[in-house]
C-alpha positions as MATLAB code, in Angstrom:
seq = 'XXXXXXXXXXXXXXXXXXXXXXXXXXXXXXXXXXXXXXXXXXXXXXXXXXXXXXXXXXXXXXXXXXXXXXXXXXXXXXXXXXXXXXXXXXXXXXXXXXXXXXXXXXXXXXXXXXXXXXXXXXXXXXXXXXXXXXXXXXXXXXXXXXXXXXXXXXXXXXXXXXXXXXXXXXXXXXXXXXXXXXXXXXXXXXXXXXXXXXXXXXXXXXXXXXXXXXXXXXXXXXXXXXXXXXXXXXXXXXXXXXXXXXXXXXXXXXXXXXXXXXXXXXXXXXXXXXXXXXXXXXXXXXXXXXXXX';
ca = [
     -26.264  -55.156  -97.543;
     -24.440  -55.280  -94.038;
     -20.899  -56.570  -94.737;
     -19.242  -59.635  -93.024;
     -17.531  -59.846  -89.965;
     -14.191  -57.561  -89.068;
     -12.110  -61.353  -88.493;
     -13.393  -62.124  -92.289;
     -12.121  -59.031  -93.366;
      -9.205  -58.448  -92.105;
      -8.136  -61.624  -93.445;
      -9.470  -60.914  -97.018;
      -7.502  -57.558  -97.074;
      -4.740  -59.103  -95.330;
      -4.309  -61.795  -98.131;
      -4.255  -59.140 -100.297;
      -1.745  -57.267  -99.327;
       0.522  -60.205  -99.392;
      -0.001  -60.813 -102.616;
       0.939  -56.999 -103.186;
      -1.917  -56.505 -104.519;
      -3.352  -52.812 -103.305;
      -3.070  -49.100 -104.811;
      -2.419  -46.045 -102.834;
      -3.892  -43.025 -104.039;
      -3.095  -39.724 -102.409;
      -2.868  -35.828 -103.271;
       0.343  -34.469 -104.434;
       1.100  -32.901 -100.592;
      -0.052  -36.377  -99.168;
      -2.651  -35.180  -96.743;
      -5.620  -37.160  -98.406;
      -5.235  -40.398  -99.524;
      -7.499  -43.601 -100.328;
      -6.751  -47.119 -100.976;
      -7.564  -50.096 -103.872;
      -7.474  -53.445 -102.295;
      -7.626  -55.916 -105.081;
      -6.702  -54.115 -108.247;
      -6.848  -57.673 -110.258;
     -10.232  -57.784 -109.529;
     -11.393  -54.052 -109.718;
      -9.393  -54.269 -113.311;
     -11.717  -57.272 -113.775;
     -14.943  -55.411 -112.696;
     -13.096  -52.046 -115.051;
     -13.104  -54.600 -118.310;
     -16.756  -56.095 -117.814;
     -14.970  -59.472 -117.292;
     -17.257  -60.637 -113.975;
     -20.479  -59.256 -112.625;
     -19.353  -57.595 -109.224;
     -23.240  -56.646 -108.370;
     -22.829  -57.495 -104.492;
     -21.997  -54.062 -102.280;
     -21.468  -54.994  -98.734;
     -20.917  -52.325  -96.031;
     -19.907  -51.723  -92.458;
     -22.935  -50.766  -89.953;
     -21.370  -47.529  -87.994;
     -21.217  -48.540  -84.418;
     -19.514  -47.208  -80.990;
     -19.252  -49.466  -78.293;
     -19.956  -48.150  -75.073;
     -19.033  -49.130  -71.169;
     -21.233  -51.835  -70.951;
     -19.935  -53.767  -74.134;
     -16.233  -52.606  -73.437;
     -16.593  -53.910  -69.924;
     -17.972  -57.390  -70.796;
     -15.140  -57.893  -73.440;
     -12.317  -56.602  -71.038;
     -13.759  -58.577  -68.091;
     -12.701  -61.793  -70.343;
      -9.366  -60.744  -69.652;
      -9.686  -60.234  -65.902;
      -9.894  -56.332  -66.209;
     -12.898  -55.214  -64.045;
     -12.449  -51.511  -64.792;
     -15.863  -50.482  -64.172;
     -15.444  -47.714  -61.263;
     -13.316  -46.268  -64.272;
     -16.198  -45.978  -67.215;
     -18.681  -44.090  -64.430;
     -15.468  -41.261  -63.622;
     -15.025  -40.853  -67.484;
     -18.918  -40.994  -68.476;
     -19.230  -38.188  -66.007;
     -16.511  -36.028  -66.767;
     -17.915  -35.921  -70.445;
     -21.087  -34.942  -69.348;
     -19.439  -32.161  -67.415;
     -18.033  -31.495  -70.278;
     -20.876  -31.075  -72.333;
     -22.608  -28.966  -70.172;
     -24.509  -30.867  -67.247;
     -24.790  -29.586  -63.853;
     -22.188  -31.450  -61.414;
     -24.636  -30.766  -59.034;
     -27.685  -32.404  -61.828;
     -24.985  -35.518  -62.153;
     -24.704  -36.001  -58.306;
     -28.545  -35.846  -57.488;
     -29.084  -38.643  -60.110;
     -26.460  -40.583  -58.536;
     -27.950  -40.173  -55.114;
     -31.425  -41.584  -56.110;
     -33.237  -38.633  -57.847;
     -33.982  -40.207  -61.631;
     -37.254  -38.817  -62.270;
     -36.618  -35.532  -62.868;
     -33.972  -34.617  -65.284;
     -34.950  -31.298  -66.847;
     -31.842  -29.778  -65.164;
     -29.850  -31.551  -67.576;
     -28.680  -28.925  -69.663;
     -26.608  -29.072  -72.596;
     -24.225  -27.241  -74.686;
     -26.550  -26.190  -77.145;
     -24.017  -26.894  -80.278;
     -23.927  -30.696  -79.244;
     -26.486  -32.883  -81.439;
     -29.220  -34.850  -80.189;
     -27.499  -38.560  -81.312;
     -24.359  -37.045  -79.706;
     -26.356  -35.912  -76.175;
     -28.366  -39.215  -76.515;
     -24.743  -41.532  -77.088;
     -23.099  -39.419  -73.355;
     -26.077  -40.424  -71.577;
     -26.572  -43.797  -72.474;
     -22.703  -44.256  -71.910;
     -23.966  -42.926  -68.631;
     -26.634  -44.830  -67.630;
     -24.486  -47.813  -69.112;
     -21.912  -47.173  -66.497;
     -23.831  -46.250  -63.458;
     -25.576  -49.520  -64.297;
     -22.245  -51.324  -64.371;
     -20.775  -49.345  -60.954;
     -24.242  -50.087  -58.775;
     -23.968  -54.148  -60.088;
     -22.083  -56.972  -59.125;
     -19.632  -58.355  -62.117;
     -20.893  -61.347  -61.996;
     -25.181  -60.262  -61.528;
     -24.453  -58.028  -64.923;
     -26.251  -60.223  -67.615;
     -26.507  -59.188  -71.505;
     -29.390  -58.836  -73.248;
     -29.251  -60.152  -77.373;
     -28.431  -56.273  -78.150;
     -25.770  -55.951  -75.811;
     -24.188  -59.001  -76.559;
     -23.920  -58.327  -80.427;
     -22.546  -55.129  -79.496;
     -20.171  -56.677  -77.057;
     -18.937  -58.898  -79.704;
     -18.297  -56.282  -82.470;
     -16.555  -54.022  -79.773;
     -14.320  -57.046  -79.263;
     -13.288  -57.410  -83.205;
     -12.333  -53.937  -82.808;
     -10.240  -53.645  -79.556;
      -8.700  -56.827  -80.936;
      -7.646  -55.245  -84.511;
      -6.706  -52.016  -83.017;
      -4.376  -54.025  -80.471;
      -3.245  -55.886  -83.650;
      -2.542  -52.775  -85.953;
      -0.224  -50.759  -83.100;
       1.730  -53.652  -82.344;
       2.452  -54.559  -86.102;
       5.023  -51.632  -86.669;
       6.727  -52.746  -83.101;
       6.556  -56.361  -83.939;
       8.479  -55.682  -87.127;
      11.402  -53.253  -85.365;
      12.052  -55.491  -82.715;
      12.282  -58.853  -85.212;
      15.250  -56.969  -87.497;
      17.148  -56.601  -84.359;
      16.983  -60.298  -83.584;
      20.448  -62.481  -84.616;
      20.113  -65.385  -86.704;
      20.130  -68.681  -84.720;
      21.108  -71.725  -86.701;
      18.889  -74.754  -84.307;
      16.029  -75.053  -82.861;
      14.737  -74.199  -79.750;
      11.081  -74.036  -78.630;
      11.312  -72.544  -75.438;
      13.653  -69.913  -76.766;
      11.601  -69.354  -79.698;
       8.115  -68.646  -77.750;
      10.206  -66.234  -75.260;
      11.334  -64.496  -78.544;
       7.855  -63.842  -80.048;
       6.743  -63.245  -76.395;
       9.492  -59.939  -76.349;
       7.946  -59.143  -80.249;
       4.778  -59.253  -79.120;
       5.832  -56.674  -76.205;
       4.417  -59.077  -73.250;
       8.324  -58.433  -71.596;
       7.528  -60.594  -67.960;
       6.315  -63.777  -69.906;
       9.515  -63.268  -72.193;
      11.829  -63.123  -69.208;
      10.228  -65.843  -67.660;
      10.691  -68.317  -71.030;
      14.108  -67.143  -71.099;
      14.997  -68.601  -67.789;
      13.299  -72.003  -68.662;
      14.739  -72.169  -71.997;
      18.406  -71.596  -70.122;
      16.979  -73.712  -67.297;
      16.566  -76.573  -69.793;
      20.241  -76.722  -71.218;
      21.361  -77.045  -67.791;
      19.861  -79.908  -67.318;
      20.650  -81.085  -70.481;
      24.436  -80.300  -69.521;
      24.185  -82.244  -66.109;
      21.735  -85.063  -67.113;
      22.413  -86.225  -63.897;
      20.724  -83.277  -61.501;
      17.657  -84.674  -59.842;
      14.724  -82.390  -61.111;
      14.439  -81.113  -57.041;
      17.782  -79.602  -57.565;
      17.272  -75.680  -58.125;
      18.924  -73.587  -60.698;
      21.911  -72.360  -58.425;
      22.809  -76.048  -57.877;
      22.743  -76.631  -61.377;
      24.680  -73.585  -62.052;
      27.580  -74.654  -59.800;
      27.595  -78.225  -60.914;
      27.660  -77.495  -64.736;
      30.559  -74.649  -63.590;
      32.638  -77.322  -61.066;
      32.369  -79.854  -63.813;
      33.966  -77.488  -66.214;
      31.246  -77.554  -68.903;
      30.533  -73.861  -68.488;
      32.597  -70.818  -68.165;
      32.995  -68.641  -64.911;
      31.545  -65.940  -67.328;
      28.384  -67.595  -68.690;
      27.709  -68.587  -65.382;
      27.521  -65.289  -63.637;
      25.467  -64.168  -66.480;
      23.299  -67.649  -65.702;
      22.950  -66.230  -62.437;
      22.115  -62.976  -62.873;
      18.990  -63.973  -65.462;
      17.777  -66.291  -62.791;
      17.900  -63.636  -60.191;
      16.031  -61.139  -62.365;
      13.218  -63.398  -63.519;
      12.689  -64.278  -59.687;
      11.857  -60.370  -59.060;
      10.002  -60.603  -62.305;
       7.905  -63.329  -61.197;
       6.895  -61.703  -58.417;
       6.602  -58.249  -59.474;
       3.128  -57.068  -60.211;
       4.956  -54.749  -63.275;
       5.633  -55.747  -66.562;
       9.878  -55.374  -66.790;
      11.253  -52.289  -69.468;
      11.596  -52.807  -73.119;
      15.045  -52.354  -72.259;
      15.839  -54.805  -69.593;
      13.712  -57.445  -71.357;
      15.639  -57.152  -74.606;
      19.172  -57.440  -72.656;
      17.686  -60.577  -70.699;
      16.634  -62.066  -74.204;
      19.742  -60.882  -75.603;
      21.698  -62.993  -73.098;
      19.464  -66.457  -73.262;
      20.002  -66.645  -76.423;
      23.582  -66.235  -76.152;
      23.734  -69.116  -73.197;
      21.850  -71.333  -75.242;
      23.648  -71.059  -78.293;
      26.712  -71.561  -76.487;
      25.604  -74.721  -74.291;
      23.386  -76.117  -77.636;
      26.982  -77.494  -78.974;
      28.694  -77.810  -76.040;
];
């Protein structure tokens, strides 16, 4: 029977494997390879010990424009005049007129026998380019917000979700894991420094550089309890600096982190890995410093 959803189990494999419980089976040169998840229980299934009678699988699917778009549009990415360029070009690809393509596009639909194919390409695999076709042209000729789902389209919306989501999960892991050994212990807690630190893992570098500044921005006020909260960060610099509770040094570094996440704030790019990690790099020094000062 159909198995359950990809949130269910990606958690069930994921518990696994922190319990170290998998097997990795692969030919001697490496090139093939399976894997066990849960050899305690496939030992138990080996010995007769429990009836494991229930086979669930995956039903194969491929989400197409119309799915994609309605999952990305949750994340205010309208990318439609995109899917009709790329459903196009793979029809070119596969052997359809340009000239066949621009006469449907035009208002000719009833006659498509000049459609021809590459004759090695199956019928499911002609069938899956022009419904991704028709899907986008459907989505390019529509207003976002007249585009309305039928039950179909909004299962298949919702499975194409689960798997942009784990994909998006699985190539950040590795990332996640490079940039976290880097990090320096820190020996108190901070909550604004700690959400722009995940924010850098988690490679979203503007909202990073932005927590950094408020997580800086805090222990100045901290430091001069006495700024009004209308008083910007250059005023609090100088006070904190005049009053002798921070260093000429820290302060031009201050300074400089401020300046940057003003650009950043209004850029419409995210900042470079680089840059990000040397702007993290330095809020955390400044509020390790001011945190026992």
């Amino acid at each position: 029977m159909p198995g359950p959803r990809l949130p269910v189990v990606f958690k069930e494999i994921t518990e696994r494997l922190l319990h170290d419980d998998w097997l990795r089976v692969s030919t001697e040169d490496g090139k093939r390879k399976y894997y066990i998840v849960g050899c305690d229980d496939q030992a138990a299934d080996l010995a007769g010990e429990a009836d494991f009678s229930h086979s669930e699988f995956p039903i194969p699917t491929k989400h197409g424009p119309l799915s994609e778009w309605a999952t990305r549009s949750q994340l205010a990415d309208d990318s439609r005049p995109n899917y009709l360029n790329q459903a196009r070009k793979s029809l070119e690809r596969a052997g359809v007129p340009t000239a066949a393509i621009d006469r449907f596009l035009t208002g000719e639909t009833d006659d498509l026998s000049d459609w021809t194919f590459d004759p090695a390409l199956s019928f499911a695999e002609r069938a899956g380019l022009c419904s991704n076709f028709f899907q986008a042209v459907r989505l390019s000729f529509s207003n976002a917000r007249s585009v309305e789902l039928d039950s179909d389209e909004v299962e298949e919306a919702n499975m194409a979700r689960e798997k942009i989501c784990l994909a998006e999960v699985t190539n950040k892991y590795s990332k996640i894991v490079d940039r976290w050994e880097q990090l320096e212990r820190l020996s108190f807690d901070d909550p604004l420094l700690m959400e722009a630190s995940k924010t850098f893992l988690y490679g979203f570098y503007r909202a990073s550089v932005v927590l950094c500044a408020s997580a800086v921005e805090t222990q100045l006020k901290r430091l001069i309890p006495a700024a009004s909260d209308r008083n910007g960060v250059s005023d609090l610099i100088k006070a904190a600096e005049t009053a002798k509770l921070i260093e000429p040094d820290l302060a031009s570094h201050a300074r400089d982190l401020f300046t940057f996440r003003n650009r950043v704030a209004h850029d419409s790019r995210d900042p470079p890995y680089d840059k990000a990690k040397e702007v993290l790099g330095v809020a955390r020094m400044l509020v390790t410093k001011w945190q026992v000062a």
